[in-house]
C-alpha positions as CSV (number, residue, x, y, z in Angstrom):
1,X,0.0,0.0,0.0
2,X,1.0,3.0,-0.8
3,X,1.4,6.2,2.0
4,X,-0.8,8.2,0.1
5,X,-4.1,5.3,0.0
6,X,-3.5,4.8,3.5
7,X,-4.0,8.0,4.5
8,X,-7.2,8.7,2.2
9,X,-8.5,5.5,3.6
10,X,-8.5,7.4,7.0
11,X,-10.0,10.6,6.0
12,X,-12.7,8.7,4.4
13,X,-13.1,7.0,7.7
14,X,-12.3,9.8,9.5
15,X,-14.9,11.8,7.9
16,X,-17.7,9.4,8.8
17,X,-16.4,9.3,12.5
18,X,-16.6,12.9,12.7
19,X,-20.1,12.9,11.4
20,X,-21.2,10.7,14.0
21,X,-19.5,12.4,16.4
22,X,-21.4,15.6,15.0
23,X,-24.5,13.6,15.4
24,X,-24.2,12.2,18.7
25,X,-23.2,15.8,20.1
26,X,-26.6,17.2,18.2
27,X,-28.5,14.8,20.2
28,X,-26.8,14.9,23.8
29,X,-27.9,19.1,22.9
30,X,-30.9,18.4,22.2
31,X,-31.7,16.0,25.2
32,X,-29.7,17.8,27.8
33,X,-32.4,21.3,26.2
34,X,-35.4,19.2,27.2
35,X,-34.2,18.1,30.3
36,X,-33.2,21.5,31.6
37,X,-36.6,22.6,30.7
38,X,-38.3,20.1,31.9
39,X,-36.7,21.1,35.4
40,X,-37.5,24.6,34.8
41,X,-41.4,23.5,34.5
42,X,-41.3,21.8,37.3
43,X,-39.8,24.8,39.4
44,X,-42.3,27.4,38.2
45,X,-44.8,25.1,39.3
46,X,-43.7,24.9,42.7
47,X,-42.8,28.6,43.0
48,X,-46.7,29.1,42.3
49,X,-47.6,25.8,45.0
50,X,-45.2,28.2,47.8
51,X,-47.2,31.3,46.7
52,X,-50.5,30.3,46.9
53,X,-50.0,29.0,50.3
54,X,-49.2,31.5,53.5
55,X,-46.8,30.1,56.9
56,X,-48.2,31.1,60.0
57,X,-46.4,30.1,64.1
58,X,-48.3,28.8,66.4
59,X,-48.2,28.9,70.0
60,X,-45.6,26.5,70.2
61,X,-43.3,28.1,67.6
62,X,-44.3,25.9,64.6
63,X,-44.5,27.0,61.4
64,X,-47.4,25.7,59.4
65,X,-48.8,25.9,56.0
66,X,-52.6,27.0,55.4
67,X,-53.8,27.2,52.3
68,X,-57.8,28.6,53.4
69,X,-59.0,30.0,56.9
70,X,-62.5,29.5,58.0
71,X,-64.2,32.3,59.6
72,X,-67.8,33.0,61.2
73,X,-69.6,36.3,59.7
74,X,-73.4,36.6,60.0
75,X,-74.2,33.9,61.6
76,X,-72.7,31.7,59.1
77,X,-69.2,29.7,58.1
78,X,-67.1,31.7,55.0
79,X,-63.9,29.9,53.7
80,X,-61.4,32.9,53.5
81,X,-58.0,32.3,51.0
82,X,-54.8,32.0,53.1
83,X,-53.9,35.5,53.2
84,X,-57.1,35.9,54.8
85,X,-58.5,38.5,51.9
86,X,-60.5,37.0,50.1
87,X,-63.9,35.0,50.5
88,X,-63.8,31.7,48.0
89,X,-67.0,30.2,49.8
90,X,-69.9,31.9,51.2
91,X,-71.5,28.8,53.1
92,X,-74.9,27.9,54.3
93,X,-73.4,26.0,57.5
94,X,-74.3,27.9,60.9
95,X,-72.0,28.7,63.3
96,X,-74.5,27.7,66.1
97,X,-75.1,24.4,64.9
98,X,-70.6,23.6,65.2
99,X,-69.2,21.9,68.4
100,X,-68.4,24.3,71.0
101,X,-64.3,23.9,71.0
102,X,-64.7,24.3,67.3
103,X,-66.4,27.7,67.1
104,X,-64.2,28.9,69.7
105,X,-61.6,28.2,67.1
106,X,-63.4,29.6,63.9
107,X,-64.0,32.5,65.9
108,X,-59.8,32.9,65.7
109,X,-60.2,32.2,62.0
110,X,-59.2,27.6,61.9
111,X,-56.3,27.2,59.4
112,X,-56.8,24.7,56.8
113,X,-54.0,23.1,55.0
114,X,-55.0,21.5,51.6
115,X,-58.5,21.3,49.8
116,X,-59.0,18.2,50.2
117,X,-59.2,18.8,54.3
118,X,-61.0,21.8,53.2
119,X,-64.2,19.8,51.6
120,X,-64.1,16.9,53.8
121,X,-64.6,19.1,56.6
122,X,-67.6,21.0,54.7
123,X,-69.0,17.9,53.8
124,X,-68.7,16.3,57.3
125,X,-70.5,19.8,58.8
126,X,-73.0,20.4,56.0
127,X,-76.9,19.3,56.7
């Protein structure tokens, strides 16, 4: 073989080697993209869980999250957003009719953490 066929044979093969190599860089980019914003997504969307959601201390010193208040006004229970501003539910449940420890505690304004303790405690108190 002559010098100059050996080293065209490794151009030509070099060549195709740096195409895949071209390639396989492309789509580690192109992966490593949607996995960075995947991760993003996922961020944003806790960033707006932490907002929507207020800490308060209790007595103890313990932080906990509440994510609705419940409050008597007129006579009657109101589910109040956790920055306390905002009605979200005007209910038909009397206060009168709630245990007394409980109204005690609505009177205060009774943290509630997640929706789903939110309706199961509407449903357990509605006629």
């Amino acid at each position: 073989m002559h010098l100059k066929e050996r080293i065209g044979f490794f151009v030509r093969d070099g060549k195709k080697i740096a195409g895949l190599i071209v390639l396989l860089g492309t789509v580690l980019l192109c992966f490593a993209y949607c996995m960075s914003d995947a991760k993003s997504q996922e961020e944003k969307e806790a960033e707006i869980q932490t907002e929507e959601q207020i800490y308060t201390v209790n007595a103890s010193g313990e932080e906990k999250l509440y994510s609705f208040y419940l409050y008597g006004e007129e006579g009657y229970l109101n589910v109040y957003d956790g920055e306390r501003k905002k009605v979200l539910i005007h209910t038909s449940i009397p206060v009168d009719s709630l245990p007394g420890e409980l109204q005690q505690k609505i009177r205060q304004g009774l943290g509630i953490q997640s929706e789903k303790e939110l309706y199961g405690f509407l449903e357990n108190y509605s006629s």
